[in-house]
C-alpha angles and dihedrals in degrees: 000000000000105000091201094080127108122259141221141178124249088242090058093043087043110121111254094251121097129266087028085154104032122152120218127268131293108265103248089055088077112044126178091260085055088073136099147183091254142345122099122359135245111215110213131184085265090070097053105087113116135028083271120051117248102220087175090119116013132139114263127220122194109259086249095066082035083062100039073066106051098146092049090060117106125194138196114309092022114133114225124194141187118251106160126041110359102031118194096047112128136158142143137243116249121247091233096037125162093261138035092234145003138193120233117240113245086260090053133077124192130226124206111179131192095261084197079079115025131029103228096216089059093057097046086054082048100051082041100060126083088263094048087044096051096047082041096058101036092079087059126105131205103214099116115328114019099253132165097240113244089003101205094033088061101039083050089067102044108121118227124206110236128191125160112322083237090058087045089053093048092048094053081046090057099041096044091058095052098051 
């Protein structure tokens, strides 16, 4: 990547809605009665493989609980990362993903940025790169469960290179073609 290209933190490219870096909910906010055959889906560290999620095989929860955890729903074009367990793991959901919303897992935050200003698949290839991995995980720490300290704190604070949204545009078109 060009590193003369401006830079900006994730908290000034956020979306303007609220909980735009949310993480998900505390773990005894979801229990197993809380699951069902189908309804909204609960993204896990098992569906983050690839730059897109995989939600072949994820838990369900009723779109009432799904809405008891409203800051916790992401939506296409959100980003979701790992924070706690497998750190590293990002990806982001399709526009034209299987379901409408999901809830991230307690070991996963979610990212919506102001596409206005950053195109969210350019920052998951980002976050995703060599560079992005190395300033993601250098806010972890190893004590326990490898975790990334004050999650979305930290996240908050990654810098994202931005050039021109166009650039940005023709850079997702490259790479996509290439994964």
């Amino acid at each position: 990547m060009d590193f003369s290209w401006p830079t900006k933190t994730i908290d000034e490219l956020k979306s303007e809605a609220k909980a735009a870096i949310a993480m998900g909910p505390f773990g005894s906010r979801i229990k197993a009665e809380n699951f069902v055959s189908e309804g909204v889906p609960v993204l896990k560290g098992g569906n983050l493989h690839g730059v897109f999620i995989d939600d072949t095989y994820c838990d369900f929860l009723t779109e009432e609980k799904a809405n008891e955890l409203k800051s916790s729903i992401a939506r296409p074009g959100d980003i979701v990362i790992t924070h706690r367990g497998t750190l590293g793991q990002v990806s982001i959901i399709p526009e034209h993903s299987r379901y409408p919303k999901y809830i991230v897992s307690q070991s996963q935050l979610k990212i919506s940025l102001n596409r206005e200003l950053i195109n969210p698949l350019f920052v998951t290839y980002y976050l995703r790169s060599h560079i992005g991995q190395h300033e993601l995980l250098s806010y972890s720490s190893q004590v326990g469960v490898p975790a990334i300290a004050k999650a979305s704190t930290s996240v908050r604070q990654l810098k994202i290179p931005c050039p021109e949204i166009e650039t940005q545009n023709n850079v997702v078109r490259i790479l996509s073609e290439l994964v």
